[in-house]
N, C-alpha and C positions, 0 to 999 in steps of 0.2 A: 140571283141566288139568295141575297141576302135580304130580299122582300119575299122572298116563299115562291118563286118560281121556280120549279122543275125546267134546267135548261141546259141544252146542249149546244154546240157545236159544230157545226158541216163545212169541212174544209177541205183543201183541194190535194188530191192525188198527182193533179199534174197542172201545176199552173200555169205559168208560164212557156210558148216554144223561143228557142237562142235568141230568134232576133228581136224579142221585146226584154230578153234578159241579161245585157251584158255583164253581168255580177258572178261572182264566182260560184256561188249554191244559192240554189231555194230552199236549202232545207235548212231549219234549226240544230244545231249542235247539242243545244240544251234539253237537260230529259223534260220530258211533259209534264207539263203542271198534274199533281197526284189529283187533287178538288173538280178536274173540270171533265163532263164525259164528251170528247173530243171524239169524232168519227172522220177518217181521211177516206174519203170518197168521190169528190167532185172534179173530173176531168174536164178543162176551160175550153178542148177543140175535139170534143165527140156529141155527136150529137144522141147518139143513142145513151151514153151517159146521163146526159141532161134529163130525157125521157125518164130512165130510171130510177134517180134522182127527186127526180118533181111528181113522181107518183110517189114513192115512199111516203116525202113529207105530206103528200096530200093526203096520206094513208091515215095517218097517225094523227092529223087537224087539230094542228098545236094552237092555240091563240092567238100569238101573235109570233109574227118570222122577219126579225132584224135584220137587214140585209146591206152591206159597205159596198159602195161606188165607189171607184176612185181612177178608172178608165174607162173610154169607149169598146176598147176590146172583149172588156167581158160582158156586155151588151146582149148578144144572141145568147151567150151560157144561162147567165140569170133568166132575160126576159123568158125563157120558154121553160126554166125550171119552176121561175114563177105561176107563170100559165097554169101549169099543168096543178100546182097547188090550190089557185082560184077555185079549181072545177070543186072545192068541195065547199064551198060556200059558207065556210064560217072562219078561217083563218085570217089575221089582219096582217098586213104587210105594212114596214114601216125601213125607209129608205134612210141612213145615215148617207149622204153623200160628203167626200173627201174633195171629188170635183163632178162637175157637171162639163163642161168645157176644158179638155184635159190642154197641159201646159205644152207639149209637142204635138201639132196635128198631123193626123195621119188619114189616109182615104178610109169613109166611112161613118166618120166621127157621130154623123149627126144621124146616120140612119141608126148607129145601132145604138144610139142610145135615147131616139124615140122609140127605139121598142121596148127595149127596156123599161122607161118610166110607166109604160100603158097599164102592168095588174099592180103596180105601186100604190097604197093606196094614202102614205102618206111620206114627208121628206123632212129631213133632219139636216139643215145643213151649220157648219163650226164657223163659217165667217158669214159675214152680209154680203160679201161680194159670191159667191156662190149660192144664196139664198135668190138672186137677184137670177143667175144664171137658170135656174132653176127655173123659175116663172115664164123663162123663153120656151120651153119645152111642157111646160105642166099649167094646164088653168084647172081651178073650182078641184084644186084636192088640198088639205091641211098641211101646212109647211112653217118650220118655225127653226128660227136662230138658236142655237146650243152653244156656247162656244167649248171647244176643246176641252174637255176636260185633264186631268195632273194625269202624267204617268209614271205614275209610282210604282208601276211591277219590275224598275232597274234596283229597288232595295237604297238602302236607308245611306244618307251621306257618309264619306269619312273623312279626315281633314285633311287640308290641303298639304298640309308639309307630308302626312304618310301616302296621299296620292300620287305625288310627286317624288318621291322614293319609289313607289313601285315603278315609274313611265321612265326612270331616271333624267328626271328634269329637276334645273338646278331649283330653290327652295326662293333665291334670293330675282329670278325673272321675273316680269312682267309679260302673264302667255295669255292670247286671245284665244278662242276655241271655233273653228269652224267645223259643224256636228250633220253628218248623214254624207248619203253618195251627193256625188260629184255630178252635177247634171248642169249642161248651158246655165236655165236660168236661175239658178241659184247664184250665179253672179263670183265663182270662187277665183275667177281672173283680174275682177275688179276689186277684190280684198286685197289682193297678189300686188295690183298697182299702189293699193294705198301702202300700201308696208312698205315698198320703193320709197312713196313719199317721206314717210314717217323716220325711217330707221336709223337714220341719223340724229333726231332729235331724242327718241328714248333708245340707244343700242341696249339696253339690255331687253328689248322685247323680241317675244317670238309667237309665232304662230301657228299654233297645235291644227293638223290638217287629220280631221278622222273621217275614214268615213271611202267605201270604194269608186272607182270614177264608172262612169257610166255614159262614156264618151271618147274623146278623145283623147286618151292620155298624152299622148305627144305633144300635142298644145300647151298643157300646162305646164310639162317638162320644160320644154323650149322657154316661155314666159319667163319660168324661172329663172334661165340663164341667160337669159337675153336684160332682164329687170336687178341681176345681182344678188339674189335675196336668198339663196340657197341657206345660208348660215342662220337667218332669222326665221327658217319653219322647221315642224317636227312635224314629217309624215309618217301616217299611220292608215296605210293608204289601201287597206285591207276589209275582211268581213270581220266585224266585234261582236264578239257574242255577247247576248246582254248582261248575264254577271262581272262585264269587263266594265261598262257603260258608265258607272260609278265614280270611276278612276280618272276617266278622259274628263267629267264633267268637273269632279273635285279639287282637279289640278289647275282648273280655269281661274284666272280674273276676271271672265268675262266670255259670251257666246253672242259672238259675231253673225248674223243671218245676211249679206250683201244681195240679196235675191232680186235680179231686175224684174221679175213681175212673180206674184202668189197669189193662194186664196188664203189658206192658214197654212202653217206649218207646223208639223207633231215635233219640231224641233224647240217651242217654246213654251210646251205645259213640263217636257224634263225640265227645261231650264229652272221653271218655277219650282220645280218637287224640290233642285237641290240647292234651292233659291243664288240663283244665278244669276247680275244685271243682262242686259241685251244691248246690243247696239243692233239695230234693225234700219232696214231700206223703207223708204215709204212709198210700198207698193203694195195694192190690193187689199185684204185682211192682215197684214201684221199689225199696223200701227192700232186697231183695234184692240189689239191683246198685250199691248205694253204700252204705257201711259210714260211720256216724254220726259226726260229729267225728274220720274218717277222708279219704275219697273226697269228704264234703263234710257237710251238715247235712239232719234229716230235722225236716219240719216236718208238724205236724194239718195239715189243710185249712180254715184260717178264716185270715181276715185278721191276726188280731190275734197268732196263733202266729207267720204268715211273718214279719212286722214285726220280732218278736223274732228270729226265725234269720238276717233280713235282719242286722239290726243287729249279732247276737252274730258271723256271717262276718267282717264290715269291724273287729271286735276281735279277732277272732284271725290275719286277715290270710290273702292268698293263698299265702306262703310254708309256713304250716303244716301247707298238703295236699297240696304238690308231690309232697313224695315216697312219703306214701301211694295217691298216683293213680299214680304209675309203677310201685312194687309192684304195684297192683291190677289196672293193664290189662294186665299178663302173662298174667293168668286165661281174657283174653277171643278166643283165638287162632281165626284158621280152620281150621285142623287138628285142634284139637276138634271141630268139626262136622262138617267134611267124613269124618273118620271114622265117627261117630254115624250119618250116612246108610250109609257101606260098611254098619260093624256091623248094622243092624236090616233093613237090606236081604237079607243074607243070612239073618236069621231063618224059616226056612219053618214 
């Protein structure tokens, strides 16, 4: 919008069914942004939707049609609303892919998202490791690295001592922040086990857990009690709506990612907005977007590594990464991206 493009919107009326949704709502709490002309329209399991859907847009033969992958599931919705857009022969399609090979497989995977890629006509992917996945499925179409860009629609930091007031947490702790649901591999049992290790060497630390589970909650329940460690977390184990998102981050020392495998994670361009260090796993695309004993610390994926990155952060202190996190998040602009789509779009 802010390069002169006329642009809307198409989102979905019914996105997900229960058992891909274990979360409390799909819907937003928050009013609709006033600026942007948002259309809820797209059911993810009718196919006569799809139909009607993919003629509209073909109707109307916008430029170019930005399109988010981020599961196999919605594979047959896209692939055929797409379709149905091609038939007018001037529209450019351009794929941000989230993942190409999704982090829990499930039967399918691979059919419906070589249908998917087929009227794609080009791919945008935020890490190299998905860039790569991408090329399993797609040859001789335009495909280029973007990394993640800041997400800055959580609104502007506030300090830590008035964050920490609202969450009521004490001013004088040392809180690590583990940020989003709760899923296997983001690794939140193996943060669980370093804080066992840890807790006795800094007791005043704790462990800010935001963010809803999407699994088994019983497991981590149990963990808990079985590891001791009840005293050293703060769950917050719910849906946040994003004007809340501000508070959880601000009250941080620090935003812990323990993830046993990624491609990127939208949990480390906020980090950047409210310039946050990271202690990150080195798996996949993270270590790509935080520079080691820079932007923050990159730890294996076992317990007994993060322990030590835990530890060695809180000796080298949050001052030592300020300012390589504000050189760093210059890199992450939306006008890098928003270009990348003109660019590959006009690719014929």
């Amino acid at each position: 919008m802010a390069q002169g493009y006329d642009t809307s919107i198409y989102t979905f009326s019914f996105q997900y069914p229960n058992f891909l949704f274990p979360g409390t709502t799909q819907f937003s709490l928050e009013p609709a942004p006033v600026d942007l002309k948002i259309k809820v329209c797209i059911n993810s399991i009718n196919p006569l939707n799809w139909l009607i859907v993919g003629n509209e847009l073909k109707n109307l033969k916008p430029d170019i049609i930005v399109i988010r992958y981020w599961l196999p599931f919605m594979g047959p919705c896209f692939g055929t609303i797409l379709r149905k857009i091609k038939k007018n022969k001037f529209t450019r399609i351009v794929c941000i892919a989230d993942n190409i090979i999704p982090h829990e497989k499930r039967t399918g995977d691979v059919a419906f998202t070589k249908y998917f890629v087929k009227p794609v006509d080009a791919f945008i992917a935020m890490s190299k490791k998905v860039l790569k996945d991408i090329s399993i499925f797609v040859k001789n179409k335009p495909m280029r690295f973007v990394p993640l860009p800041l997400y800055d629609n959580f609104g502007q930091s506030v300090s830590k001592e008035d964050a920490r007031k609202k969450l009521g947490i004490r001013f004088e702790d040392k809180v690590l922040l583990f940020f989003g649901f709760i899923r296997e591999y983001k690794g939140l049992d193996i943060l669980f086990e370093a804080m066992a290790i840890i807790k006795n060497s800094i007791p005043d630390l704790k462990l800010l857990v935001v963010g809803e589970y999407y699994g088994n909650r019983k497991k981590y329940e149990d963990l808990i009690d079985k590891l001791g460690i009840k005293d050293s977390l703060i769950l917050h184990t719910q849906f946040i709506a994003d004007s809340e998102v501000k508070f959880y981050m601000c009250a941080a020392d620090c935003v812990v990612q323990p993830y046993r495998h990624a491609t990127q994670s939208a949990v480390t361009p906020v980090a950047y907005h409210f310039e946050k260090p990271m202690i990150i796993t080195n798996v996949g695309g993270l270590p790509d977007l935080v520079a080691d004993k820079k932007a923050g610390l990159i730890a294996e994926p076992n317990a007994d590594d993060l322990a030590k990155k835990i530890i060695e952060y809180f000796e080298l202190g949050e001052q030592h990464f300020l300012s390589h996190i504000r050189e760093e998040k210059k890199k992450y602009s939306w006008n890098s991206m928003v270009q990348a789509i003109i660019d590959l779009a006009a690719v014929k």
